[in-house]
Backbone as CSV, one residue per row, in Angstrom:
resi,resn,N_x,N_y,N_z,CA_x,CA_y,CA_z,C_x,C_y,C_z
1,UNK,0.836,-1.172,0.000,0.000,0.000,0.000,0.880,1.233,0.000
2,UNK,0.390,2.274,-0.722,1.526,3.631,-1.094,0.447,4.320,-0.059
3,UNK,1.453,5.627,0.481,-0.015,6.550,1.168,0.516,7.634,0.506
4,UNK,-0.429,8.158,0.407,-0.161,9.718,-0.187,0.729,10.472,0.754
5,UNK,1.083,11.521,0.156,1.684,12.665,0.577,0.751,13.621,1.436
6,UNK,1.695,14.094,2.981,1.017,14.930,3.464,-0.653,14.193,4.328
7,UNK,-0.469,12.888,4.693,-0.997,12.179,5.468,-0.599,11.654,6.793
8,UNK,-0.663,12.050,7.471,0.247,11.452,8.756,-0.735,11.315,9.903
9,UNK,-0.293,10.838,10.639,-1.630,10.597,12.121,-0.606,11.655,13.108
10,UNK,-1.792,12.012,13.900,-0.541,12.952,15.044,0.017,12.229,16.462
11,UNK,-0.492,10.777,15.989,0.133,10.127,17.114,-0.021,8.652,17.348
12,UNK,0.830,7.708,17.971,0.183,6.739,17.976,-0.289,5.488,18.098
13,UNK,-1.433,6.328,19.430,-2.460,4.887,20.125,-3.723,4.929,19.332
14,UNK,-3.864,5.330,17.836,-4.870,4.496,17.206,-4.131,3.355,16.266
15,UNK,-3.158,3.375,16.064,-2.354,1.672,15.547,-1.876,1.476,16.367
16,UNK,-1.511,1.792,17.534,-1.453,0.681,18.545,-2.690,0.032,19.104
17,UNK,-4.189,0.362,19.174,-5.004,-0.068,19.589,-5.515,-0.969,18.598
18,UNK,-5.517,-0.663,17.171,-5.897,-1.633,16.186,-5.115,-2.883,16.355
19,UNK,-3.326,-2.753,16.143,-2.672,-3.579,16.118,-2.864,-4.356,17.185
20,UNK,-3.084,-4.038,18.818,-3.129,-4.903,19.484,-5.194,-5.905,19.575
21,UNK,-6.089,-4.912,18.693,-7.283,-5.972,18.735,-7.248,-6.642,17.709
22,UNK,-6.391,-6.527,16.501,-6.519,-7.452,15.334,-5.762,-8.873,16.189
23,UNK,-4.648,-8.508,16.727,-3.967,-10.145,17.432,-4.863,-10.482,18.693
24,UNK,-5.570,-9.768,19.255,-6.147,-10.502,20.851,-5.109,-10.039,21.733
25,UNK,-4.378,-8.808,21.934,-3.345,-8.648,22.475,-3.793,-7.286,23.263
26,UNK,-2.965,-7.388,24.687,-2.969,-6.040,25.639,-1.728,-4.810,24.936
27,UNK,-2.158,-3.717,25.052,-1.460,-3.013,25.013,0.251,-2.973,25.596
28,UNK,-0.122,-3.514,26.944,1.199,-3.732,27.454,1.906,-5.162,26.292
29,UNK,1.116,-6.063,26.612,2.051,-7.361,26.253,2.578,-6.988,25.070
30,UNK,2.111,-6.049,24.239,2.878,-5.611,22.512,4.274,-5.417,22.592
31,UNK,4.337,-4.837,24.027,5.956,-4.397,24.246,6.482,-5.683,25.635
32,UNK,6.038,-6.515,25.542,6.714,-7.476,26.533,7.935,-7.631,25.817
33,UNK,9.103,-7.998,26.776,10.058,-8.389,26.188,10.787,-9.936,25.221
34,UNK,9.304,-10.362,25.477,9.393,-11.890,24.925,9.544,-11.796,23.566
35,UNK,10.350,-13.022,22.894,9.959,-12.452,21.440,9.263,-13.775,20.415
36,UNK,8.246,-14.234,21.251,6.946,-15.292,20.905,6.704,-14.306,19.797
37,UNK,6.597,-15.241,18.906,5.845,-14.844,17.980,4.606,-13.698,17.939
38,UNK,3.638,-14.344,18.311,2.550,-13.987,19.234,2.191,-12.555,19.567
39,UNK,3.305,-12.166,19.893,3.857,-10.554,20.531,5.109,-9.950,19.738
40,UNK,5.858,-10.835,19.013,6.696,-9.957,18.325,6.394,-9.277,16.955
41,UNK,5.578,-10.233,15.860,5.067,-9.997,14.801,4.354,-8.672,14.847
42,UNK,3.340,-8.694,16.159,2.066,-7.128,15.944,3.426,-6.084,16.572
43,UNK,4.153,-6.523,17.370,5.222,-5.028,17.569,5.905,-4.414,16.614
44,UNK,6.785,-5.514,15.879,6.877,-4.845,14.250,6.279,-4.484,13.833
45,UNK,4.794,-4.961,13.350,3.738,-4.731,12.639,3.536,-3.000,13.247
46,UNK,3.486,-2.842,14.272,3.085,-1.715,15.114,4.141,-0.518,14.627
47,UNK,5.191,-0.993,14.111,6.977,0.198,14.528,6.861,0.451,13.041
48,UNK,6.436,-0.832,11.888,6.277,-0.223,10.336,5.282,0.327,10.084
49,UNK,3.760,-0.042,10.961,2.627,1.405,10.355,3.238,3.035,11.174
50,UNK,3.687,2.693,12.365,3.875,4.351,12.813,5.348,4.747,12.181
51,UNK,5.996,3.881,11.456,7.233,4.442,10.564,6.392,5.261,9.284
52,UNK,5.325,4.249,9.105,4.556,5.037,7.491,3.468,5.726,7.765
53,UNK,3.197,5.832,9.287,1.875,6.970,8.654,1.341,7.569,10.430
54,UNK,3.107,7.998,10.295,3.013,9.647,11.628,4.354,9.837,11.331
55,UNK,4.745,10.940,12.039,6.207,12.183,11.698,7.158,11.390,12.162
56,UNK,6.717,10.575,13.468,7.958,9.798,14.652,8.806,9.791,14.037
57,UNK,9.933,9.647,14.615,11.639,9.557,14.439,11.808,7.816,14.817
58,UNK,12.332,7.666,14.158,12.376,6.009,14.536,12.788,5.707,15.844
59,UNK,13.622,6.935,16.406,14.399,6.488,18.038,12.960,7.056,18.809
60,UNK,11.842,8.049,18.392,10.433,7.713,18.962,10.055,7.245,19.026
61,UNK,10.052,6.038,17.763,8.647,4.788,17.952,9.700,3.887,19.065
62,UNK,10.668,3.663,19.255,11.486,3.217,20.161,11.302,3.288,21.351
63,UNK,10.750,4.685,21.482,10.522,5.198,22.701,9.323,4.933,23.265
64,UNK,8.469,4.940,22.388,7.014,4.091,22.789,7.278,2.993,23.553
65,UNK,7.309,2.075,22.943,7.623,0.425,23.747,8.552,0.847,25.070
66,UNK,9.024,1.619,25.296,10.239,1.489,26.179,9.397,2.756,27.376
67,UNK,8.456,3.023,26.979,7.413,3.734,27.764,6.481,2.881,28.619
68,UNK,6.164,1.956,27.825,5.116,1.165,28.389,5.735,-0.044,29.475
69,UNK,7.521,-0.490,29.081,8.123,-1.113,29.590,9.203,-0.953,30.339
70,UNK,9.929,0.213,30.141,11.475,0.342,30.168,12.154,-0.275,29.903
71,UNK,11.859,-1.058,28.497,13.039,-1.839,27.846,13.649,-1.002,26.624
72,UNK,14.775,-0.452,26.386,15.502,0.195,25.707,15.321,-0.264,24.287
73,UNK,14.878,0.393,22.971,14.277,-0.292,21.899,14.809,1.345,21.060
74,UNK,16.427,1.477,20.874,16.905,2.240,19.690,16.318,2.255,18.623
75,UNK,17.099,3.201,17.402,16.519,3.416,15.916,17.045,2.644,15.828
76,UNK,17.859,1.820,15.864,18.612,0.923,15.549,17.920,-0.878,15.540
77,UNK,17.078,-0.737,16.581,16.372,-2.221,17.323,15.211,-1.910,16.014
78,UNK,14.588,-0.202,16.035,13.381,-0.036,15.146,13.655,-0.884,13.939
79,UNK,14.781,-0.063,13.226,15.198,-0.812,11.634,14.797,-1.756,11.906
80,UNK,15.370,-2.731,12.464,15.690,-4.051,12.317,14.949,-4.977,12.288
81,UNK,13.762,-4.403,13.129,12.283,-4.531,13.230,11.804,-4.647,11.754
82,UNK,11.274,-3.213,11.909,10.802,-2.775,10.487,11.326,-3.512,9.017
83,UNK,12.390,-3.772,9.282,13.588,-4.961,7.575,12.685,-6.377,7.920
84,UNK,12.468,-6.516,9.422,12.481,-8.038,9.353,10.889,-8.470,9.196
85,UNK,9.822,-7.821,9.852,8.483,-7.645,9.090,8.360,-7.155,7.924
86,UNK,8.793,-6.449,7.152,8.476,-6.635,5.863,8.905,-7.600,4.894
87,UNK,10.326,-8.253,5.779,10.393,-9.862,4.836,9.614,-11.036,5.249
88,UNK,8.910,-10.373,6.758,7.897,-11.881,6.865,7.015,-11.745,6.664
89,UNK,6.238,-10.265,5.889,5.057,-10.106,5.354,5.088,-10.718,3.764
90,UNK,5.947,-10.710,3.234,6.535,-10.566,1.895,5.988,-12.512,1.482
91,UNK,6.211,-12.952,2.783,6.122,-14.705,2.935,4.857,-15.146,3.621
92,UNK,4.540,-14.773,4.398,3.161,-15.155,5.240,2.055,-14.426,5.314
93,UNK,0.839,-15.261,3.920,0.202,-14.481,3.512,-0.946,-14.030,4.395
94,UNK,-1.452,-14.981,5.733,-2.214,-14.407,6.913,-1.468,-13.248,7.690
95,UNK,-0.483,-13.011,7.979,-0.015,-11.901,8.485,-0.459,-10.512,7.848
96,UNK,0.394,-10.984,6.283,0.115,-9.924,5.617,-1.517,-9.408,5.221
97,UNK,-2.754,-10.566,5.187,-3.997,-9.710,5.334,-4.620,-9.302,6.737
98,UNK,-3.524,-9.655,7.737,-4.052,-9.096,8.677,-3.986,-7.650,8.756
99,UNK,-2.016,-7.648,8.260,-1.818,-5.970,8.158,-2.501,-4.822,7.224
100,UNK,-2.329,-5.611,6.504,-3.576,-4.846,5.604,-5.247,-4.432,6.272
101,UNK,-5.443,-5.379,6.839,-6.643,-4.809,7.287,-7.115,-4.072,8.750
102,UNK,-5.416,-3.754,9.404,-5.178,-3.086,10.149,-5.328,-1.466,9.413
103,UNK,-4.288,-1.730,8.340,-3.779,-0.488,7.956,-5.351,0.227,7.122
104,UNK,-5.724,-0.360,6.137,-7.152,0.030,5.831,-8.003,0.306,7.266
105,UNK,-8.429,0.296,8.361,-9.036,0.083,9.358,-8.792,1.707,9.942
106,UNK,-7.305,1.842,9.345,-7.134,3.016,10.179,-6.947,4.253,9.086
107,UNK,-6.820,3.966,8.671,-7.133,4.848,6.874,-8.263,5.644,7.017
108,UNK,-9.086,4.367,7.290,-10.691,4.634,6.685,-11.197,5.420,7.911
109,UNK,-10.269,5.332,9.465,-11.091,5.943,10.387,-10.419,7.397,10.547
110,UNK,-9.294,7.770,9.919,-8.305,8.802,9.887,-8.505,9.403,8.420
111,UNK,-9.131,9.008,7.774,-9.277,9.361,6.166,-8.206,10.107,5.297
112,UNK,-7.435,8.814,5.606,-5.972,8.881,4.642,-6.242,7.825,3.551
113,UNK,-5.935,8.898,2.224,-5.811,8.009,0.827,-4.867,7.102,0.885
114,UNK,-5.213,6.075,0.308,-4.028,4.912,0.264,-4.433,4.361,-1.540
115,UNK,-3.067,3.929,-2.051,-3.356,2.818,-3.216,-3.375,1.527,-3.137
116,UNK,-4.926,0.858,-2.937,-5.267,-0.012,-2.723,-5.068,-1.108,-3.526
117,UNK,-5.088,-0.977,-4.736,-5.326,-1.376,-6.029,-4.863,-2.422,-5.924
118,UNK,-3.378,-2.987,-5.537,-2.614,-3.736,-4.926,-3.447,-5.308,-4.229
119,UNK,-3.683,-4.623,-3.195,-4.496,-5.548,-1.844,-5.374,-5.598,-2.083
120,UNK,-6.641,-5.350,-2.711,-7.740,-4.825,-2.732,-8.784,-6.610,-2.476
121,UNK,-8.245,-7.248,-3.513,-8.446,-8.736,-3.444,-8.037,-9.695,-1.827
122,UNK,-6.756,-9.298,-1.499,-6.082,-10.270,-0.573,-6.465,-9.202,1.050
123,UNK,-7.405,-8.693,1.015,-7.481,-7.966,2.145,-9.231,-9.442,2.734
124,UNK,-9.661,-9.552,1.452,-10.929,-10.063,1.863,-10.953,-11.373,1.922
């Protein structure tokens, strides 16, 4: 999904609240330090929508998790994040319509254009 230009959220606990009801997940446990599947997938999932669609600085979205926990989560931990969910979205096609229908979910409630054209099929 592309987002337009000049779309951004001003903050953000509305993909963190999506991301954690699409998995069945607490807000806290997103940032547990475990890295179960379970809880690691929606935290990435969580660090690449607020990389694409709010201003954050990557050592911010860092700072999130490390708010809710005090576990130290650099731009550096972000990347690495962010590289490694988009190669396991790239492979696992339930993940990837989950994210998708995170990211549409919050589009549609923030009314940011997106090019759907893409997903439009594999979202449903």
């Amino acid at each position: 999904m592309k987002q337009t230009k000049n779309n951004t959220l001003q903050n953000h606990v509305s993909i963190l609240n999506h991301v954690c009801e699409e998995f069945g997940i607490t807000n806290d446990e997103i940032f547990a330090k475990t890295r179960r599947r379970k809880f690691l997938y929606p935290r990435q999932l969580f660090e690449m929508l607020c990389k694409k669609h709010t201003k954050y600085s990557l050592a911010s979205i860092g700072f999130v998790g490390n708010a809710h926990t005090g576990i130290i989560r650099d731009h550096a931990t972000v990347i690495n994040s962010i590289s490694s969910i988009e190669n396991i979205l790239s492979q696992d096609l339930p993940l990837r319509k989950a994210a998708n229908r995170i990211e549409l979910n919050i589009c549609n409630k923030f009314k940011i254009k997106l090019d759907i054209s893409i997903v439009k099929e594999e979202v449903k």
